[in-house]
C-alpha positions as CSV (number, residue, x, y, z in Angstrom):
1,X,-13.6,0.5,-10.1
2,X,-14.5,2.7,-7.1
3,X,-13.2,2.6,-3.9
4,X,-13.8,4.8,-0.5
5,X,-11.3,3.5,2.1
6,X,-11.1,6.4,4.4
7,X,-13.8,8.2,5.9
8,X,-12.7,11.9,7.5
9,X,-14.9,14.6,9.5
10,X,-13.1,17.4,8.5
11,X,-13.4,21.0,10.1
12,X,-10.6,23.4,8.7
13,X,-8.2,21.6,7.6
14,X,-6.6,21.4,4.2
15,X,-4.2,18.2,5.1
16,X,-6.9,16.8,6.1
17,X,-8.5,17.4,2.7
18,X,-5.5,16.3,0.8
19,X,-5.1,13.1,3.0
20,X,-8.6,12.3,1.8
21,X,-7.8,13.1,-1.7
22,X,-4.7,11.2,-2.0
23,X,-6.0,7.8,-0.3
24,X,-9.0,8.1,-2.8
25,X,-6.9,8.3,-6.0
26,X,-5.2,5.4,-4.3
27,X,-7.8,3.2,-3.4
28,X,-9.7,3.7,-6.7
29,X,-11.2,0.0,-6.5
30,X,-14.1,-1.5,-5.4
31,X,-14.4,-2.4,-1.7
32,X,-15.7,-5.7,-2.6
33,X,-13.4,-7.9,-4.8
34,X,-14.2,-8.8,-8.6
35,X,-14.5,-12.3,-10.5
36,X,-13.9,-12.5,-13.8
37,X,-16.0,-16.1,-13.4
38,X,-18.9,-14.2,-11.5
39,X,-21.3,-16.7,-13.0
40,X,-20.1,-19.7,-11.4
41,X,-20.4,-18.3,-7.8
42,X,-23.7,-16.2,-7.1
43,X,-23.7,-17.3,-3.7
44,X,-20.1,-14.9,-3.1
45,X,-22.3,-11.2,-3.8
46,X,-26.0,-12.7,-3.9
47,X,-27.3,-14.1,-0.4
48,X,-30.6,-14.9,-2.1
49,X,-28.6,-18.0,-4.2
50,X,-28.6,-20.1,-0.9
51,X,-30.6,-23.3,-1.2
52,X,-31.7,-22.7,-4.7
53,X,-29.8,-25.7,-5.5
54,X,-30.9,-29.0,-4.5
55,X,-27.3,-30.2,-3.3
56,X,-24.4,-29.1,-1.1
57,X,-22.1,-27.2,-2.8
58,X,-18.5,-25.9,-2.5
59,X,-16.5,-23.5,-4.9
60,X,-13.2,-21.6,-4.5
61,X,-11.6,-19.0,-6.5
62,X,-8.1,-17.8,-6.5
63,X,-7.6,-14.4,-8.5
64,X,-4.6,-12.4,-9.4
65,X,-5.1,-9.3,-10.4
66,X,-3.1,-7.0,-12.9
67,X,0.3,-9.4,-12.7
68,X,3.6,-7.3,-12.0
69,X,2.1,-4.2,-10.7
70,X,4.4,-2.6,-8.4
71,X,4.6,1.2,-6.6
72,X,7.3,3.7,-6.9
73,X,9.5,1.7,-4.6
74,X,9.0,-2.0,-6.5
75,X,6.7,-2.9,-3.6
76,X,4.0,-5.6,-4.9
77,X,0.9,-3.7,-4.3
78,X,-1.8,-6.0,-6.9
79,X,-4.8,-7.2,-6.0
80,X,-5.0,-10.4,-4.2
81,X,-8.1,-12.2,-3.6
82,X,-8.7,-15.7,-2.1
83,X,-12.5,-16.5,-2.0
84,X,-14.6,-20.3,-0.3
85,X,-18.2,-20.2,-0.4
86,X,-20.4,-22.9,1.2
87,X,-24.0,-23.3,0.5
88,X,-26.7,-25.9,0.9
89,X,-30.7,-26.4,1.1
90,X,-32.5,-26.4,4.4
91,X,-35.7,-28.1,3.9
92,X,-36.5,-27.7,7.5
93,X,-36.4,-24.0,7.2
94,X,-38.3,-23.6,3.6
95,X,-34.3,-22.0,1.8
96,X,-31.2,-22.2,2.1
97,X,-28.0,-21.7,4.9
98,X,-24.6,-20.2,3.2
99,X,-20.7,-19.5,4.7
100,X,-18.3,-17.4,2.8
101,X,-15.0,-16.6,3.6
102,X,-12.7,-14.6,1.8
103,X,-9.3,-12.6,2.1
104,X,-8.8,-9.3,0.3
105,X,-5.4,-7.6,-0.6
106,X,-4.9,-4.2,-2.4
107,X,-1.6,-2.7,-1.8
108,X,-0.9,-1.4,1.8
109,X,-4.8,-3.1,2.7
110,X,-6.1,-6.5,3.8
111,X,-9.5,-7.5,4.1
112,X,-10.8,-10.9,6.2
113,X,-14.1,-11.8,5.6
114,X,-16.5,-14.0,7.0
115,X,-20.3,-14.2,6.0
116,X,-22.7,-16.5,7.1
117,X,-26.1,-16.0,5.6
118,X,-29.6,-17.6,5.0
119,X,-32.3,-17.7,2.3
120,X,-36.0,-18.0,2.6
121,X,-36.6,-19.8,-0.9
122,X,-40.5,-19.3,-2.4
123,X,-41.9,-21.3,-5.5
124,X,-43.3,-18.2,-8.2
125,X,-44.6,-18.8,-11.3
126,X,-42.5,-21.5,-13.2
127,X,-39.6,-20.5,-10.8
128,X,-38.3,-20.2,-7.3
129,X,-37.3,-16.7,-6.0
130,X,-34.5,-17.0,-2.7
131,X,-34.7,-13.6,-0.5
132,X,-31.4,-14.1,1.3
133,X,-29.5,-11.5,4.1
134,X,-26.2,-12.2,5.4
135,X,-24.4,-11.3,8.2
136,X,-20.7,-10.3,7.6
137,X,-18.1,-9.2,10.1
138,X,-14.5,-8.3,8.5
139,X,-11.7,-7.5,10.1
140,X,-9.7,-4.8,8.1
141,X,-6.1,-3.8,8.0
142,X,-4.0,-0.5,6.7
143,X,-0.3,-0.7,6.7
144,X,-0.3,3.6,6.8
145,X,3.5,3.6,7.4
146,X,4.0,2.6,4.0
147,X,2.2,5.6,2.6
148,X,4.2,8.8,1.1
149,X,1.8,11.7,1.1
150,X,3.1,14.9,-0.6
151,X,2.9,16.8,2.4
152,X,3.3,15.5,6.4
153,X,0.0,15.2,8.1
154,X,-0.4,14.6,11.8
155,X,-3.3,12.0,10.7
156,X,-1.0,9.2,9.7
157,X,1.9,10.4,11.3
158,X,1.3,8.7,14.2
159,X,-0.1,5.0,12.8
160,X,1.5,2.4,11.7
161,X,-0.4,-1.3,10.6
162,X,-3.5,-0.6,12.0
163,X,-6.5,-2.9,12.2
164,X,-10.5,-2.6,13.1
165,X,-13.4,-5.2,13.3
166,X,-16.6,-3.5,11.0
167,X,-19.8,-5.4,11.3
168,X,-22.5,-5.6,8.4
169,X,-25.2,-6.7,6.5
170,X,-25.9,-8.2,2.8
171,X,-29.3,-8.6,1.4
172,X,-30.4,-10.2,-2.1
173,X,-33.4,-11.4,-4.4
174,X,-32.6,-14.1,-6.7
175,X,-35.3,-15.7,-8.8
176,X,-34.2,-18.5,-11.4
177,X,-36.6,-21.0,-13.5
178,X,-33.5,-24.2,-13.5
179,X,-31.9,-24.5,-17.1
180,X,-33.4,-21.8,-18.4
181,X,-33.2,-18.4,-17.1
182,X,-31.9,-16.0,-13.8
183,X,-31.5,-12.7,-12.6
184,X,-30.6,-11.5,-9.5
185,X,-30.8,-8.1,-7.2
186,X,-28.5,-7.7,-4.0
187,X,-26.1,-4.9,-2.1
188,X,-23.4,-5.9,0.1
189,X,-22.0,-3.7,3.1
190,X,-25.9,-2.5,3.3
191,X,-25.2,-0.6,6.6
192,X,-22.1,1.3,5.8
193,X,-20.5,0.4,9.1
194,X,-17.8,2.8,10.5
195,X,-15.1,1.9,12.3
196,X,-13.7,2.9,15.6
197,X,-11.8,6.0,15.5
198,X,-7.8,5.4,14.1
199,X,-6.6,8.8,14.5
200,X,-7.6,12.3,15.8
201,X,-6.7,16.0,15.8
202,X,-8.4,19.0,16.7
203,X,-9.3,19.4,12.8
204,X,-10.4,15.8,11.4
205,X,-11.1,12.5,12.4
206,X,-9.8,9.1,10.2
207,X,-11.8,6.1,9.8
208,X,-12.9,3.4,8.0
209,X,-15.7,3.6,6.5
210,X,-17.8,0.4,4.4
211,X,-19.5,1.9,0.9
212,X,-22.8,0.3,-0.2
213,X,-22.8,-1.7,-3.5
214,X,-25.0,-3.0,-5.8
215,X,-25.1,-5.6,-8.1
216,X,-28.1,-6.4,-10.6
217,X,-27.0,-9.8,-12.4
218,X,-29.1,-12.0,-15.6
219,X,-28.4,-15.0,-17.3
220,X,-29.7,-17.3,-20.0
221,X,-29.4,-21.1,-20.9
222,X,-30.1,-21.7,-24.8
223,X,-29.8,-24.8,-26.3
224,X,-29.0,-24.8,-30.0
225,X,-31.5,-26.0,-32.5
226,X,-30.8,-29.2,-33.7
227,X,-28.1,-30.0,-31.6
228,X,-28.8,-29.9,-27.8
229,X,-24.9,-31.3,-27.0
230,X,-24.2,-27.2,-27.5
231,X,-25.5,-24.4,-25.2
232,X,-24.6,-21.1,-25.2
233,X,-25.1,-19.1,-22.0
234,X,-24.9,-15.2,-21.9
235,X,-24.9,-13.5,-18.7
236,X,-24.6,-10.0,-17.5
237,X,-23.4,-8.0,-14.1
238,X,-23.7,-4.5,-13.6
239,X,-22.2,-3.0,-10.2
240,X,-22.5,0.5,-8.5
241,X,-22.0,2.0,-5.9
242,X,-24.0,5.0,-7.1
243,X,-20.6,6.9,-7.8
244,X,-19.2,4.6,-10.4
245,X,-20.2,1.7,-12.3
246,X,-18.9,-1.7,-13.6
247,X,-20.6,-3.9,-16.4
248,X,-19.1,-7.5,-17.6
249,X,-20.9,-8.9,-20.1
250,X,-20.2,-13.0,-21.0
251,X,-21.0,-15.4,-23.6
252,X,-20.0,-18.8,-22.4
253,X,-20.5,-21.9,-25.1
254,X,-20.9,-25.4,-23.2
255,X,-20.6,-29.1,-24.5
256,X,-22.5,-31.3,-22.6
257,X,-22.5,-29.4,-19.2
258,X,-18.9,-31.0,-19.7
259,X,-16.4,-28.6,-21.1
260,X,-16.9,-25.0,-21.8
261,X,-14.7,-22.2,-23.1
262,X,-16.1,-18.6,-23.4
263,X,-15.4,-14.4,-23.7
264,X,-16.1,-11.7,-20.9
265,X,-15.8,-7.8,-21.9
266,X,-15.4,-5.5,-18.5
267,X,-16.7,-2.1,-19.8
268,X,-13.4,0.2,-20.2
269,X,-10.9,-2.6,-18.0
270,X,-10.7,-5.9,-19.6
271,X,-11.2,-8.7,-22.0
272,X,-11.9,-12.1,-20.4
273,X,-11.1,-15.5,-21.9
274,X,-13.2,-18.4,-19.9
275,X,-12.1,-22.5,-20.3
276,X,-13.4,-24.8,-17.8
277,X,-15.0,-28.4,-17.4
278,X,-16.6,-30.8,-15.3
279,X,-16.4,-34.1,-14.5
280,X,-18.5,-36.4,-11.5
281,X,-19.7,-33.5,-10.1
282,X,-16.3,-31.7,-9.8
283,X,-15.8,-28.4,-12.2
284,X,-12.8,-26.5,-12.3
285,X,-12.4,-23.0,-15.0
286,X,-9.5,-20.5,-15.8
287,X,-9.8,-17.2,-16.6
288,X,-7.1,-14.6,-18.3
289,X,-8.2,-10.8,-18.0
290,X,-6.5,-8.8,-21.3
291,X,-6.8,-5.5,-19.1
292,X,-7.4,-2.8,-21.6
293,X,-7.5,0.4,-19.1
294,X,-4.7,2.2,-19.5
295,X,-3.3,0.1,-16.2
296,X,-2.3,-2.3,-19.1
297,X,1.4,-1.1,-19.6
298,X,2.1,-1.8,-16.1
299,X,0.9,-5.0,-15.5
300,X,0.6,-8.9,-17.1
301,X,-2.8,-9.2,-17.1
302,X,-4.8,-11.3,-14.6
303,X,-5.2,-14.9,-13.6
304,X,-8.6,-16.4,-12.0
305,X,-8.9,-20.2,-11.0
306,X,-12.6,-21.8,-10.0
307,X,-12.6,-25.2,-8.3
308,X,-15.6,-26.3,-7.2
309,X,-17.8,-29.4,-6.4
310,X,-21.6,-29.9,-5.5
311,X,-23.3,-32.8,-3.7
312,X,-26.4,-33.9,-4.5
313,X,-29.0,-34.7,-2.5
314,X,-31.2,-36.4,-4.8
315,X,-30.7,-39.6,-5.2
316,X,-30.7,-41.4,-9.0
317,X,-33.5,-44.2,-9.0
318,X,-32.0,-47.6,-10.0
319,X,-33.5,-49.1,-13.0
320,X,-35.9,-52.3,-12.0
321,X,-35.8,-55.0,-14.1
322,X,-38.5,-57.9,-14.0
323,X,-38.5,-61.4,-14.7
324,X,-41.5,-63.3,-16.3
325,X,-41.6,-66.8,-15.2
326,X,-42.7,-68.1,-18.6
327,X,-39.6,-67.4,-19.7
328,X,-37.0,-68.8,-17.2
């Protein structure tokens, strides 16, 4: 995972250089949050998703990451995540609309997100491709008195929980034929916003800085022969941002579009295991990360929970039935 938190215009100075150095091997995460159950909500790191549906639809996840992870002082510093996303069709406007809000903890850092976003959805080939941008505005937070550099450095000495507002953009391609296949193209924090100056000396400059990501994402629906009741559903993720890379791969097995129960494999971090099921429209899933990084011996693993539920717009026709008057 790969994260950039700190952004520094350095002239000559080498605690400026370690300060950079040190909040790096931090903060080495991803500056957007992860989901085990990626599959289940596009719509969270893939504006194009809005409106490809033909109903209203709600999901929220809830993950915990790496379970007991503590710093050198006991102080909970695991990744928190809290995630709502909103989408629904807008015939009027030929796609989709989408709202997603989410809160973001890694140790000393918070991240409040809100994204509201639309999708121009067009009809290719056996398909529908969405072309989706989003606007985003988060407001991020860095508790820096809680830091212990090796060395004193006049760039954090003097803050404490600071906080700055960082405007951006996402943009994504998503084409899908329904029940049978997807894929997906889209970055997040596309303008690598800056944030107003938090500290200042003559020899550097601390900010914060967003990092462009990209995620290419592919799925599958497949139907066993001879028994329809079972489909197995393979997906894949891959996502960069150009300095480091993260691929989950997934097999999910479904009965009935009612139950399902599957196994994810995060490239060099993680073994998933998937259950979830659906009922009148309302699904809900579980996910338990194995972490197999060697962040394993200090934490429990990880917990995920999906709830969602989707509206939909079309209406089922009622069956007519017809009397013959010879036979009353």
């Amino acid at each position: 995972m790969l994260k950039y938190f700190c952004y520094i215009k350095m002239k000559r100075s080498l605690a400026a250089l370690a300060l950079f150095l040190f909040i790096s091997s931090f903060s080495f995460a991803q500056q957007e949050p992860q989901y085990s159950q990626y599959m289940f909500n596009v719509m969270q790191y893939n504006p194009g998703y809005a409106g490809s549906r033909n109903a209203i639809c709600a999901i929220g996840q809830y993950r915990q990451q790496w379970v007991g992870f503590k710093d050198m002082d006991g102080n909970k510093v695991a990744p928190e995540t809290y995630n709502i996303s909103l989408s629904a069709p807008l015939r009027v406007l030929h796609g989709g609309v989408s709202l997603v809000i989410q809160s973001d903890k890694l140790g000393y850092e918070e991240s409040i997100q809100v994204k509201l976003g639309y999708a121009y959805q067009i009809n290719l080939g056996m398909g529908k491709l969405g072309l989706g941008l989003m606007a985003t505005l988060s407001d991020q937070r860095m508790d820096f008195s809680k830091l212990n550099p090796i060395d004193d450095d006049p760039l954090i000495s003097q803050l404490a929980d600071e906080s700055a507002m960082i405007f951006d953009l996402d943009f994504g391609a998503y084409y899908q034929i329904p029940e049978q296949f997807y894929v997906g193209l889209s970055t997040t924090r596309l303008l690598e916003s800056t944030s107003k100056t938090l500290s200042e000396t003559e020899s550097a400059t601390l900010k914060l800085q967003h990092k462009r990501h990209y995620y290419i994402t592919a799925g599958y629906q497949y139907a066993l022969p001879g028994n329809s009741a079972f489909e197995i559903d393979p997906s894949v993720l891959l996502k960069t941002d150009l300095a480091g890379t993260q691929i989950d791969v997934s097999a999910i097995l479904k009965y009935n579009d009612k139950f399902w129960g599957g196994v994810s494999y995060r490239l060099q971090d993680a073994v998933v295991v998937i259950l979830g099921m659906e009922y009148k429209n309302f699904h809900i899933g579980y996910s338990y990360d194995v972490t197999t990084s060697s962040i394993g011996g200090s934490s429990s693993g990880t917990h995920e929970v999906m709830a969602g539920y989707c509206f939909k717009l079309e209406v089922e026709k009622l069956r007519e039935s017809y009397k013959n008057t010879r036979f009353l």
